[in-house]
Residue, then its C-alpha position, 0 to 999 in steps of 0.5 A: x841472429x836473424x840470419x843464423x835463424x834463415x839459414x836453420x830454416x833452409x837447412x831444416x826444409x832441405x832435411x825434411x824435403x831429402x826426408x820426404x822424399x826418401x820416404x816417397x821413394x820408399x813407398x813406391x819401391x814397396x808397392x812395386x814390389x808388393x804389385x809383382x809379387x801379387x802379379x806373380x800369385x795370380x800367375x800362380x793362381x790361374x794353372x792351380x784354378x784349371x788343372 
């Protein structure tokens, strides 16, 4: 009993650290594209705040 309970507990931290990191990749892709798109409206911005 003892060894199906390690297993668990190797498979459980494999899913929940796959998870994490999923979820890192998933914040960093989002702030990418948040950062270009803020990128892109300054650079919108600034021929708008001349003319």
């Amino acid at each position: 009993m003892p060894i199906m309970g390690h297993i668990w507990d190797i498979n459980a931290h494999m899913k929940f650290t796959e998870f994490h990191e999923m979820s890192f990749f998933n914040i960093l892709n989002t702030l990418k594209k948040t950062h270009a798109l803020g990128r892109s409206l300054v650079i919108f911005k600034i021929p708008a705040s001349h003319s």
